[in-house]
TORPADO-838906 format. One record per residue: residue number from 0; residue in one letter; y, x, z of N, C-alpha, C, O, CB in turn. Coordinates in steps of 0.2 Angstrom, whole numbers. Glycine has a CB too. Layout:
BEGIN
<atom resi="NUM" resn="A" n_c2="Y" n_c1="X" n_c3="Z" ca_c2="Y" ca_c1="X" ca_c3="Z" c_c2="Y" c_c1="X" c_c3="Z" o_c2="Y" o_c1="X" o_c3="Z" cb_c2="Y" cb_c1="X" cb_c3="Z"/>
...
END
This chain:
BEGIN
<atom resi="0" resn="X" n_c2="-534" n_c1="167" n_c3="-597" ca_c2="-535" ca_c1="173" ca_c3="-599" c_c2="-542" c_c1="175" c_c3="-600" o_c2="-545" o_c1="174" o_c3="-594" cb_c2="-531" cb_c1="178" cb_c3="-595"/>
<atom resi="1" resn="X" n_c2="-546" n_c1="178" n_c3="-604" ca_c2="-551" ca_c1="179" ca_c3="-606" c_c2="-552" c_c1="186" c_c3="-604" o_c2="-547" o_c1="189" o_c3="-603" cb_c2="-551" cb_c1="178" cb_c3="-613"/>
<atom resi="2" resn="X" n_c2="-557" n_c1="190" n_c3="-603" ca_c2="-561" ca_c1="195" ca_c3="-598" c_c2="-557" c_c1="199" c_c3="-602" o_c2="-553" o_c1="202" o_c3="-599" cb_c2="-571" cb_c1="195" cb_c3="-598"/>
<atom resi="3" resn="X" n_c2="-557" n_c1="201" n_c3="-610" ca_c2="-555" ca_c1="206" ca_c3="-614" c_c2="-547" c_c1="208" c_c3="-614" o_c2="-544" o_c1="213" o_c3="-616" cb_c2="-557" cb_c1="205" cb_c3="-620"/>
<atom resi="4" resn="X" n_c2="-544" n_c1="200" n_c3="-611" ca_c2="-538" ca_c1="201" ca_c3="-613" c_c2="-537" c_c1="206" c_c3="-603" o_c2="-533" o_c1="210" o_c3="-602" cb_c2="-532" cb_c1="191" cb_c3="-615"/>
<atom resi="5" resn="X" n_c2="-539" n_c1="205" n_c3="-600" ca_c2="-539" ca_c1="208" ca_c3="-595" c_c2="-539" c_c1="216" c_c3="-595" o_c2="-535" o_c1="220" o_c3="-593" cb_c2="-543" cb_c1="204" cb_c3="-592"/>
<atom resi="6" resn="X" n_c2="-546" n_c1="217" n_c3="-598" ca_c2="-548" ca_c1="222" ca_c3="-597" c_c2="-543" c_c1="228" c_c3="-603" o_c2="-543" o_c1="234" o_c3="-602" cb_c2="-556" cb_c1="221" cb_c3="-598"/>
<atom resi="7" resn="X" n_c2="-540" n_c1="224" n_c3="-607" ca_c2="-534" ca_c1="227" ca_c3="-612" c_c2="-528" c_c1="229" c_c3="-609" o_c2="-526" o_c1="235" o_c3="-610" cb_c2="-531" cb_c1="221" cb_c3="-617"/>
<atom resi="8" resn="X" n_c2="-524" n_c1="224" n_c3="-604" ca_c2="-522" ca_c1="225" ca_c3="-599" c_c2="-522" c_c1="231" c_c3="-596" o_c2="-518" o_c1="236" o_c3="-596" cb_c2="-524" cb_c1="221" cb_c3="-597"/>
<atom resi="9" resn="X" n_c2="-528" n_c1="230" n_c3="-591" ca_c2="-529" ca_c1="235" ca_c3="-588" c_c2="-531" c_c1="244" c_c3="-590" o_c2="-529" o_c1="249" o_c3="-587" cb_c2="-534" cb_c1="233" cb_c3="-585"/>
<atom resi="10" resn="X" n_c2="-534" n_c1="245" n_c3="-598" ca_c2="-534" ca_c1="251" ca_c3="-601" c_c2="-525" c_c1="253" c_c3="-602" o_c2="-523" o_c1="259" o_c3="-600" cb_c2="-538" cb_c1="252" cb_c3="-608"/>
<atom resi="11" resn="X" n_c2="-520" n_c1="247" n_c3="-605" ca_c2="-514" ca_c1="251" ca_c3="-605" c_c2="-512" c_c1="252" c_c3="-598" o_c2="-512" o_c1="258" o_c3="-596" cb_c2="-508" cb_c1="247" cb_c3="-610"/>
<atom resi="12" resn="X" n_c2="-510" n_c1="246" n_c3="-593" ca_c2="-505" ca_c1="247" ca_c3="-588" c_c2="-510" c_c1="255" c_c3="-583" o_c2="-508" o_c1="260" o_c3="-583" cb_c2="-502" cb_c1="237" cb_c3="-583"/>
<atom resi="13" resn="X" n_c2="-513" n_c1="254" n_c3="-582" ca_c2="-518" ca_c1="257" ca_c3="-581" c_c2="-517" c_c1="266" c_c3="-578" o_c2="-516" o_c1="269" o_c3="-573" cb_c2="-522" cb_c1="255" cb_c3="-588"/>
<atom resi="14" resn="X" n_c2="-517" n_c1="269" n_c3="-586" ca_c2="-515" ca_c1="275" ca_c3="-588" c_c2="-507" c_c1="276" c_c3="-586" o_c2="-505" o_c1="281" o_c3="-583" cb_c2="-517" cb_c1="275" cb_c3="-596"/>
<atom resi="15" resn="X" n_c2="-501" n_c1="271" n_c3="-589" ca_c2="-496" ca_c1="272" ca_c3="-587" c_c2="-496" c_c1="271" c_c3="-580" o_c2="-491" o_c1="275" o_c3="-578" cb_c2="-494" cb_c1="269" cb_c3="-590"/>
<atom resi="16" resn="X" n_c2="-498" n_c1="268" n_c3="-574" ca_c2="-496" ca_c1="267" ca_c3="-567" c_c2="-499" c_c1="276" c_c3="-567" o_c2="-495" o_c1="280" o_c3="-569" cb_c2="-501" cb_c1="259" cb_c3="-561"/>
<atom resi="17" resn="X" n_c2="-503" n_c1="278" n_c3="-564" ca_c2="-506" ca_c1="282" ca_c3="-563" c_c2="-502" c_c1="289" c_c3="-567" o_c2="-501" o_c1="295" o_c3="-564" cb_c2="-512" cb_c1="280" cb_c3="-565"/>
<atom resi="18" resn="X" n_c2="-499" n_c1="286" n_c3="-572" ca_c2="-494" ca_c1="294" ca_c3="-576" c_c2="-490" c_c1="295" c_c3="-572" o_c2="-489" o_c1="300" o_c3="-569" cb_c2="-490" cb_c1="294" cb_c3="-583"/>
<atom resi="19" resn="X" n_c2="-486" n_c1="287" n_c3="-572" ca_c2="-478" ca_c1="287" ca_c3="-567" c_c2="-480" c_c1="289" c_c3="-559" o_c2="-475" o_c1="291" o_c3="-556" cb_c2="-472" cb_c1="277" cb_c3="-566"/>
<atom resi="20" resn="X" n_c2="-485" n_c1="289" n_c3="-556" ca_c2="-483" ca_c1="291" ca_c3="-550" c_c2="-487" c_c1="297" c_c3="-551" o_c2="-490" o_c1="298" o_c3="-546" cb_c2="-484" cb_c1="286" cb_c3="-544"/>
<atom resi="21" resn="X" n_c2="-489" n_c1="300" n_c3="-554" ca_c2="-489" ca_c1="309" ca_c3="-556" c_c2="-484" c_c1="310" c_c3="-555" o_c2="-482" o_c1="313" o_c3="-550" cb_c2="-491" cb_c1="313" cb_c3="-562"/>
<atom resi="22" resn="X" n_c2="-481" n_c1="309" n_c3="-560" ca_c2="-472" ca_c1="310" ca_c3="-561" c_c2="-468" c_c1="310" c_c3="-556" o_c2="-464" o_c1="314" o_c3="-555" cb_c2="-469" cb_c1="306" cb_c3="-565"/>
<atom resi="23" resn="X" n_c2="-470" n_c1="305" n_c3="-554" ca_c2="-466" ca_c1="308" ca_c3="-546" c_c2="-467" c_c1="313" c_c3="-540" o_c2="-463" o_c1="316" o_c3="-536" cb_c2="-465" cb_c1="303" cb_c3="-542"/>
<atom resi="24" resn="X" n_c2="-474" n_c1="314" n_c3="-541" ca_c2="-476" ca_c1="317" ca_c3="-535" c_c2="-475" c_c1="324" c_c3="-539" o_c2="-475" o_c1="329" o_c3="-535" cb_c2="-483" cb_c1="314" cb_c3="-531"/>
<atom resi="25" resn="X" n_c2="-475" n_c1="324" n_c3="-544" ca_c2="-473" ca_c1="333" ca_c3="-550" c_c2="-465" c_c1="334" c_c3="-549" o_c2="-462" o_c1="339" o_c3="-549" cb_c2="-474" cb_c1="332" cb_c3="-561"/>
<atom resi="26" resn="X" n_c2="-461" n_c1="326" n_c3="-547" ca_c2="-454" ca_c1="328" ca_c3="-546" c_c2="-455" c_c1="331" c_c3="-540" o_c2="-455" o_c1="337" o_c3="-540" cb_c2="-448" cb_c1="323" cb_c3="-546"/>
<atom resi="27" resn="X" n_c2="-457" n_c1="329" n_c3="-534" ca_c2="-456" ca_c1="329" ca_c3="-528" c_c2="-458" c_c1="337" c_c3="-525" o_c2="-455" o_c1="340" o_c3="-521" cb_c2="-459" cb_c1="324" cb_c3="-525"/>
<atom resi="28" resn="X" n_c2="-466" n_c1="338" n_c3="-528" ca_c2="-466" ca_c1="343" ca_c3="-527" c_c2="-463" c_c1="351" c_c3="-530" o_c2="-464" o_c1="357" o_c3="-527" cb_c2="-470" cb_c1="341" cb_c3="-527"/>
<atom resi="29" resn="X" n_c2="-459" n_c1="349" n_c3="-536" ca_c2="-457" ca_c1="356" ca_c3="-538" c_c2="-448" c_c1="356" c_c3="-536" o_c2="-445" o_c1="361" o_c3="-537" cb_c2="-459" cb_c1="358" cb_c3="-545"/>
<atom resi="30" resn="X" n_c2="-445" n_c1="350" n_c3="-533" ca_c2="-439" ca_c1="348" ca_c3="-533" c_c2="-437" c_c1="356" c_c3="-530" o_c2="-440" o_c1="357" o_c3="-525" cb_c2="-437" cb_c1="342" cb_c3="-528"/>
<atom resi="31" resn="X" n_c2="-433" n_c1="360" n_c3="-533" ca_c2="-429" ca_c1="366" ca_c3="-527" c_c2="-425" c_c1="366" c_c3="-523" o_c2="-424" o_c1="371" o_c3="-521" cb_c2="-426" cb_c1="369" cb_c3="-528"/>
<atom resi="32" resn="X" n_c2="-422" n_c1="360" n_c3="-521" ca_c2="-420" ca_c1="358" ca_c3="-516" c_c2="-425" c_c1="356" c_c3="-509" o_c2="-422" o_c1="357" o_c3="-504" cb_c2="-416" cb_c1="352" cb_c3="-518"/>
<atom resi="33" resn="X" n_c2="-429" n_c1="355" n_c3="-510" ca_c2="-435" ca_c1="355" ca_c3="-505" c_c2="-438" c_c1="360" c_c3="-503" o_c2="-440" o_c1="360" o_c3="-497" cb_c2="-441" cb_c1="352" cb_c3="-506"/>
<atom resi="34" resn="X" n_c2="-438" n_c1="367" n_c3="-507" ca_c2="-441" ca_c1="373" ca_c3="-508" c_c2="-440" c_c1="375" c_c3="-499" o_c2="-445" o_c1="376" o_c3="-495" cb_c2="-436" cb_c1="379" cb_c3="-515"/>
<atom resi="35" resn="X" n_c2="-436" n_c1="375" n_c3="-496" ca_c2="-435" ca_c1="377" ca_c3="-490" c_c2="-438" c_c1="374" c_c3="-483" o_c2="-440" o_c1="377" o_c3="-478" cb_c2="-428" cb_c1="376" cb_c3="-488"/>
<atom resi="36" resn="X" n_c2="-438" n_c1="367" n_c3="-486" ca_c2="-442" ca_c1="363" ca_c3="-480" c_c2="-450" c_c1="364" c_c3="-483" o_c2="-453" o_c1="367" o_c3="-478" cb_c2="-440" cb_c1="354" cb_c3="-480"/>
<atom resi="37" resn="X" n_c2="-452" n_c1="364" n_c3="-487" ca_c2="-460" ca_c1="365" ca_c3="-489" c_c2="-462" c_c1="370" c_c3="-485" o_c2="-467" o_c1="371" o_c3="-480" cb_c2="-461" cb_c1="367" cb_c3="-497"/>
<atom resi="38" resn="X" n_c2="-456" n_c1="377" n_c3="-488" ca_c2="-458" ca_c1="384" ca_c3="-485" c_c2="-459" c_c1="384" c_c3="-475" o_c2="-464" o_c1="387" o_c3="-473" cb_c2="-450" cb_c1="391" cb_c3="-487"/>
<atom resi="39" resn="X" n_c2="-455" n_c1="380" n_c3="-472" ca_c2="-455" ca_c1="379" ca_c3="-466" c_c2="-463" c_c1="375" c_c3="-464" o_c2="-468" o_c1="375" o_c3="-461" cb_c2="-447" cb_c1="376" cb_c3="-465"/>
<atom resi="40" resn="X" n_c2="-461" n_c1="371" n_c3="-469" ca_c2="-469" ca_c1="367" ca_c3="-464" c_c2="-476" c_c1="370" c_c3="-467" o_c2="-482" o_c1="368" o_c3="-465" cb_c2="-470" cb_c1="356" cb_c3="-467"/>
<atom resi="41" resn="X" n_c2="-475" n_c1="374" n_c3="-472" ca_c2="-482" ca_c1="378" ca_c3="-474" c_c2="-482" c_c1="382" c_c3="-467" o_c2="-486" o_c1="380" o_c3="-463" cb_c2="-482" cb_c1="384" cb_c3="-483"/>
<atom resi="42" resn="X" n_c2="-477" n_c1="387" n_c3="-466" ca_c2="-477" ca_c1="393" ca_c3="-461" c_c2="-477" c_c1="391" c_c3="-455" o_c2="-480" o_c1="394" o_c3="-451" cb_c2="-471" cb_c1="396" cb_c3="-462"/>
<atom resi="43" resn="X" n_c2="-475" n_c1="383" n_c3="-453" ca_c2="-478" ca_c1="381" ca_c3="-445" c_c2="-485" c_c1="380" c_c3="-444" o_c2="-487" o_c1="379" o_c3="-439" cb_c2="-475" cb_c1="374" cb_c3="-442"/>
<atom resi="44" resn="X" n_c2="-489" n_c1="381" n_c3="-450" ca_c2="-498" ca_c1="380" ca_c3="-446" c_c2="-499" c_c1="388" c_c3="-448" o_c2="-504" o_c1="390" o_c3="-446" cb_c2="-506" cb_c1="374" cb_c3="-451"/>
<atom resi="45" resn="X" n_c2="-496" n_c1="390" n_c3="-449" ca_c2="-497" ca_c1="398" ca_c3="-448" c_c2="-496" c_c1="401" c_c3="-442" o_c2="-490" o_c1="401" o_c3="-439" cb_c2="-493" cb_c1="402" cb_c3="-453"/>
<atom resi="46" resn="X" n_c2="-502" n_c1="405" n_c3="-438" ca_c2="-501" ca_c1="408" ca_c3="-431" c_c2="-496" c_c1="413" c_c3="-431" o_c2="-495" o_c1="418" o_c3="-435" cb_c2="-508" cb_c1="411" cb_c3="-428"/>
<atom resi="47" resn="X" n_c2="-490" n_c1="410" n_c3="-425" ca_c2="-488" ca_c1="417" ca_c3="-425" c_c2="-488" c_c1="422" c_c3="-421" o_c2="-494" o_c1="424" o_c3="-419" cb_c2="-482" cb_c1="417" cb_c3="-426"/>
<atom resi="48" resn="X" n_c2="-482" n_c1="425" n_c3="-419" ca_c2="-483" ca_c1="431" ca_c3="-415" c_c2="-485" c_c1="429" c_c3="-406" o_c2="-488" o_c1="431" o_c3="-402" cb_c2="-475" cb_c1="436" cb_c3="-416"/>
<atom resi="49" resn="X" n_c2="-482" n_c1="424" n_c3="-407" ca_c2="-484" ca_c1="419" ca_c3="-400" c_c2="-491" c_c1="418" c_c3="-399" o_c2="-493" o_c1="422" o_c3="-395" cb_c2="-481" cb_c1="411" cb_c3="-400"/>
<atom resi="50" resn="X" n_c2="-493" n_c1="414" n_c3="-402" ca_c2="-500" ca_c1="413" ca_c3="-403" c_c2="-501" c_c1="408" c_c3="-400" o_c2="-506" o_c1="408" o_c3="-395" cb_c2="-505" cb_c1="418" cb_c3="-403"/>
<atom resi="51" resn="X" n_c2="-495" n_c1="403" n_c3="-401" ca_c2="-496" ca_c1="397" ca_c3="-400" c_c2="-501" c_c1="392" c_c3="-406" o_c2="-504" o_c1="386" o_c3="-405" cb_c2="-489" cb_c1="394" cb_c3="-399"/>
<atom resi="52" resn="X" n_c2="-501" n_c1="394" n_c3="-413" ca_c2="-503" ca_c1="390" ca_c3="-417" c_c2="-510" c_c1="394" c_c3="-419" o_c2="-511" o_c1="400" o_c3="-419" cb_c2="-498" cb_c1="388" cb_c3="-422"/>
<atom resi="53" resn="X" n_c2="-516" n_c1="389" n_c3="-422" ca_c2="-520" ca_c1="393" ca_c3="-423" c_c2="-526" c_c1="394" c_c3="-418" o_c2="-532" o_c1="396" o_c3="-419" cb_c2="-517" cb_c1="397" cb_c3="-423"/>
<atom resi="54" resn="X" n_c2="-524" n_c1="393" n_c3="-412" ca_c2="-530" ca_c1="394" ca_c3="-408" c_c2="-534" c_c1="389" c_c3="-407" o_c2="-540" o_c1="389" o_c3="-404" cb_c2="-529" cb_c1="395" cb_c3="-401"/>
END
């Protein structure tokens, strides 16, 4: 394989690896079935009334 066939290679698969795993992590993060657990692990580093977190 010659340096160009490589580097040809690499511009297509390249752009595609990097799209598909956007794509997933755009699934994952807008899935609405997660919506609840996200909300829960944003809100545990938030101090609460305790003021156990945060200090």
């Amino acid at each position: 394989m010659s340096h160009e066939t490589l580097v040809l290679i690499a511009r297509i698969l390249g752009p595609l690896w990097m799209g598909g795993f956007m794509l997933v992590v755009l699934i994952r993060a807008y899935n609405p079935r997660r919506r609840a657990e996200q909300e829960r692990i944003a809100r545990s580093i938030l101090p609460g009334n305790d003021g156990e977190a945060g200090e």
